[in-house]
N, C-alpha and C positions, 0 to 999 in steps of 0.2 A: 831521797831517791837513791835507789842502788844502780848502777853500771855493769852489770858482769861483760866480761871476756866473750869475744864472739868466736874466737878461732878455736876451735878443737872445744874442749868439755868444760864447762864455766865453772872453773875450780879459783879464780881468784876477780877482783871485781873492787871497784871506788863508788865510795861512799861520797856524793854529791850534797853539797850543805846548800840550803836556803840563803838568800842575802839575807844577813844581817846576825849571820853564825861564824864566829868566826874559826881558825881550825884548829885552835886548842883547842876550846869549848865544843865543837861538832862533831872533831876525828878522837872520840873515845867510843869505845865498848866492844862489843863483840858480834860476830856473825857466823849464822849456823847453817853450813851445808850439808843437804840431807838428797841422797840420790835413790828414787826409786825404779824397778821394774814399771815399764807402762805395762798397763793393764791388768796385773794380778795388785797392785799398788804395793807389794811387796819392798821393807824398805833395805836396802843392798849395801848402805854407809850413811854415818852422820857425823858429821867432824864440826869443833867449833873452832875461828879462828879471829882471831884479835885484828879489830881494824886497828891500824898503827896511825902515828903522827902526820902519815901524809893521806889518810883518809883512801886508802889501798891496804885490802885483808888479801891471803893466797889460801891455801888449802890445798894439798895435793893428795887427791883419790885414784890408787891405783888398785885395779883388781887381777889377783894372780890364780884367782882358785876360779875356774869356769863354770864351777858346779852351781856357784852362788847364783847363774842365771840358769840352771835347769828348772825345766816345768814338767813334773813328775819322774821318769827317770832318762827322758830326753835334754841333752843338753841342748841346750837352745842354742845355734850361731850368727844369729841375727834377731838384731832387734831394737826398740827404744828404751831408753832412759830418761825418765824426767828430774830435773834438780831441782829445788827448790831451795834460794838463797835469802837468809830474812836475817836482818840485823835488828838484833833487842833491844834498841834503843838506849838512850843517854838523858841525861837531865834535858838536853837540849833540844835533843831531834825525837820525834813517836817512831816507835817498832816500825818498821816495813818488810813486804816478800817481795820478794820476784821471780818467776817459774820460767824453766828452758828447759828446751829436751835435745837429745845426741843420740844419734844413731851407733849402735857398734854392730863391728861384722862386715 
């Protein structure tokens, strides 16, 4: 099970192990954050980041170009974003996602 961050834009998140995993064996691999525009599903960023030894990945998504949310040649100033955080699994644990979305503007 994945945990993301609820305060502000779920760019970092704890990998939650089953009993009887323990957290060498659990807190290994990697996880892929990938943020779209809602509704054109447009994808805006996808960063991987290494779950570490304490079963906690980070990922920091910043956007400086405004353009990246125009919708033909209006820039858009409001709007949603959906993240989707999936860690690809380990010897140990199977792949999982988890979806959230952020509002900006």
């Amino acid at each position: 099970m994945i945990a993301a961050s609820r305060s502000g834009t779920p760019r970092s998140g704890t990998l939650k192990r089953p009993s009887g995993v323990s957290q060498a064996a659990g807190c290994k691999g990697k996880a892929r954050i990938t943020v779209k525009r809602r509704g054109s599903g447009k994808t805006l960023s996808s960063r991987l980041a290494t779950v570490k030894g304490t079963c906690k990945f980070t990922s920091r998504v910043t956007f400086t170009n405004s353009k990246r949310f125009a919708k033909s040649r209006k820039v858009r100033r409001r709007g949603t974003l959906r993240f989707a955080i999936r860690f690809q699994g380990n010897a140990r644990l199977l792949p999982r996602t988890i979806k959230r979305t952020a509002r900006y503007g």
